[in-house]
C-alpha positions, -999 to 999 in steps of 0.1 A, spaced: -53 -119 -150 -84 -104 -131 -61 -101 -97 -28 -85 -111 -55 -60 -126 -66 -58 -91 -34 -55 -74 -21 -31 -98 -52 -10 -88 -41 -8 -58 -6 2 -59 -18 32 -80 -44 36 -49 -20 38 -26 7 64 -48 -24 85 -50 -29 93 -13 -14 122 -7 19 125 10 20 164 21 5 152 56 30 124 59 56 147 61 51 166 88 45 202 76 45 225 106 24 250 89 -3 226 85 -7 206 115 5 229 147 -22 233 170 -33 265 189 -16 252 226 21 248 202 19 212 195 19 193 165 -8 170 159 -8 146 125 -30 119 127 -40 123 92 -2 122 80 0 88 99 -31 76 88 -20 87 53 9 66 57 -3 32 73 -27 34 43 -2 38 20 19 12 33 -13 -15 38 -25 -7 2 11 -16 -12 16 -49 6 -22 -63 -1 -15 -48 -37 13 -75 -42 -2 -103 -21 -35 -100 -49 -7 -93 -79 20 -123 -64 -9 -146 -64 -21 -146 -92 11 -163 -109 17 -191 -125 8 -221 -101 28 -246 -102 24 -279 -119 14 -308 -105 45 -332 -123 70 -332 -94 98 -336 -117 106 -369 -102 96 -394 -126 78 -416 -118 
């Protein structure tokens, strides 16, 4: 229970980070010599992207595990 706690924390984490720099807004991120520069949009974005996959690796394992009867018989 502790870890799909955890991993929905994350996932809420990572739709928190803003997304206005991911997109890249001309206004905001055009440099003085013309060109654009957004590191922060792609760092926005990697995080984003990191947060949601560890987010269901903590959420997918904390399922059920699987019990130890094979289901053969013996």
């Amino acid at each position: 229970m502790k870890k799909k706690i955890i991993g929905l924390a994350l996932w809420l984490i990572a739709f928190l980070i803003p997304f206005k720099y991911a997109i890249l807004d001309t206004d905001e991120v055009v440099l003085e010599n013309g060109r654009a520069d957004n590191i922060t949009g792609l760092l926005a974005f990697v995080a984003t992207i990191a947060l949601l996959f560890v987010g269901y690796l903590v959420f997918d394992s904390a399922g059920s595990k699987p019990a130890s009867d094979d289901g053969h018989g013996h």
